[in-house]
C-alpha positions in Angstrom: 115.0 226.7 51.3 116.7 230.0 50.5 114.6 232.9 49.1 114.0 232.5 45.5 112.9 235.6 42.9 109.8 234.5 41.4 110.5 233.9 37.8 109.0 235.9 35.3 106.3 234.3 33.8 108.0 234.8 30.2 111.1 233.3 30.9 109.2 230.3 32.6 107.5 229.8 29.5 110.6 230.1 27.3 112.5 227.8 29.4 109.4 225.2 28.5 109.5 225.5 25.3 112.9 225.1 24.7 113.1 222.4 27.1 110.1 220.5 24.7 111.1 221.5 21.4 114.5 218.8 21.0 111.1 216.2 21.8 108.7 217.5 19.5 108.2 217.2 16.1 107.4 220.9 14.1 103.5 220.1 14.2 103.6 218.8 17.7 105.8 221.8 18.6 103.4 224.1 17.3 101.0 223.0 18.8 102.6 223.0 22.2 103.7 226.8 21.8 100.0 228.0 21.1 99.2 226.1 24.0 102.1 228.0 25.9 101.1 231.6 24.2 97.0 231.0 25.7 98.4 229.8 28.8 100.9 233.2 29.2 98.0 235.8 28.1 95.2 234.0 30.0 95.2 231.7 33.1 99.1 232.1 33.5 98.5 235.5 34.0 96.3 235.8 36.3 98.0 233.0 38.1 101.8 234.6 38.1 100.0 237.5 39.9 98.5 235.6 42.7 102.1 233.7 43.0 104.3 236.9 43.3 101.5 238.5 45.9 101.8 235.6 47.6 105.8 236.0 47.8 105.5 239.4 48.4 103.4 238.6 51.6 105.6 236.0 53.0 109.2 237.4 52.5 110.4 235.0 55.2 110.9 232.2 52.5 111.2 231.4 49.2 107.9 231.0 47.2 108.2 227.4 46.4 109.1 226.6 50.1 105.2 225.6 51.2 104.6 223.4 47.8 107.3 221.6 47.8 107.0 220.7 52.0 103.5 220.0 51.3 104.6 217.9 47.8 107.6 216.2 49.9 106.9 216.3 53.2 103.6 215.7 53.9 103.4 212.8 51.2 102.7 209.2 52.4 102.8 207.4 49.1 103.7 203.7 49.5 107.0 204.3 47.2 108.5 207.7 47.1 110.6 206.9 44.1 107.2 207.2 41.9 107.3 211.4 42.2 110.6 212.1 42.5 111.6 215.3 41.3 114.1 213.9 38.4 116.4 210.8 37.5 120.2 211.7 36.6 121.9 209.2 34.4 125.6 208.6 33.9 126.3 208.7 30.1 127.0 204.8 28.4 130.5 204.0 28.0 129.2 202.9 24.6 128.7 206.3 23.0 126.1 204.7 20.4 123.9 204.4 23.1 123.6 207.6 24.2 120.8 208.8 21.3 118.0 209.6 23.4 115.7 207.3 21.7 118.2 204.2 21.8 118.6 205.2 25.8 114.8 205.3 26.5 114.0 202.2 24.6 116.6 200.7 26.5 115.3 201.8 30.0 111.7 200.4 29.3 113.2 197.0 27.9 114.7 197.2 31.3 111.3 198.1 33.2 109.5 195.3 31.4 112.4 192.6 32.4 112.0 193.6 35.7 108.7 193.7 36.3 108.1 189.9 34.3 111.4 188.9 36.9 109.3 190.5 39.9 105.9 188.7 39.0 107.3 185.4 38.5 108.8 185.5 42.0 112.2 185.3 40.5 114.3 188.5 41.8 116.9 187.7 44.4 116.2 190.0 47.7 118.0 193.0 47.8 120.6 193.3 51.0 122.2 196.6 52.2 126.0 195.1 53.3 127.7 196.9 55.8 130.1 194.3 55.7 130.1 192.8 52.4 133.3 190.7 52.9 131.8 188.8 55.2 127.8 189.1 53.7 127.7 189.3 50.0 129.4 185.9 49.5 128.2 182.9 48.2 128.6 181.1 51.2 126.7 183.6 53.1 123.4 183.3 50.3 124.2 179.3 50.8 124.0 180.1 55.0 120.6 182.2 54.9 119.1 180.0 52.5 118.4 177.0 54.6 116.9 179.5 57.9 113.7 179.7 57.7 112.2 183.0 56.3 110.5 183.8 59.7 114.1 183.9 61.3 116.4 185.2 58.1 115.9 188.5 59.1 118.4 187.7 62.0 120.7 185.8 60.5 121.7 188.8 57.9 121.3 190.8 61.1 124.4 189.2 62.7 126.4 189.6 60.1 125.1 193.4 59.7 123.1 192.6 55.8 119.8 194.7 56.2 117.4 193.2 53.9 115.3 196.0 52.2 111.4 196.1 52.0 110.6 194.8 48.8 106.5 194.5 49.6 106.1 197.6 48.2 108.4 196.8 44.5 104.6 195.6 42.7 103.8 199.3 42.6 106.6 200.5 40.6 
């Protein structure tokens, strides 16, 4: 990563709040700044200190450069997708569904349709096509049904469909 300034403490804690506040209601927001104010004139302190020493000792990188390898790199989680640094969402053509609330009670209706579909055996196996004239057809699906799962592998392989790894989908 390119070398980074280490934020100052202050606007790290600014940025927090303002990120929290549209989230919060006024008690809850409150409470949360107070939080933020101890955590600035006590352990943040301290802590901001020991980051920009660090920084200033290795100025052949950017400060966040060793957490994030170690966070990213070094991880060997089952599904990386679980600790992913964020999620980016297209906005819904229906503008109605945009509210914040109405999109996230949306996305865990989603979560709880998938996971009932993935416990009750029920989700189709998801295929990369690289030729999806030829693989994602009907008569294709009708094809690969009747080999036997041992040897399905090989008959999407010949028609260059690379089924995923889905043994891993329970810990979502």
């Amino acid at each position: 990563l390119p070398r980074l300034p280490v934020p100052k403490l202050e606007d790290s804690i600014r940025r927090y709040l303002a990120a929290q506040r549209p989230l919060l209601d006024d008690d809850q927001f409150r409470s949360t700044e107070k939080i933020a104010q101890d955590f600035q004139s006590g352990v943040g302190k301290q802590l901001h200190e020991e980051l920009v020493a660090q920084d200033k000792n290795n100025k052949h990188t950017s400060y966040i450069s060793g957490p994030w390898f170690d966070m990213y790199l070094s991880a060997r989680e089952s599904v990386v997708l679980n600790f992913n640094p964020f999620m980016s969402f297209n906005p819904d053509p229906k503008t109605e569904y945009n509210d914040q609330l109405i999109r996230a009670t949306n996305m865990v209706c989603s979560a709880v349709r998938f996971m009932k579909t993935l416990r009750a055996g029920l989700l189709e196996p998801e295929v990369f096509h690289l030729n999806p004239a030829k693989s994602d057809t009907d008569g294709f699906k009708k094809f690969i049904r009747w080999i036997p799962s041992s040897l399905s592998w090989y008959g999407a392989y010949m028609v260059n469909a690379y089924p995923l790894d889905m043994s891993q989908y329970f810990r979502l």
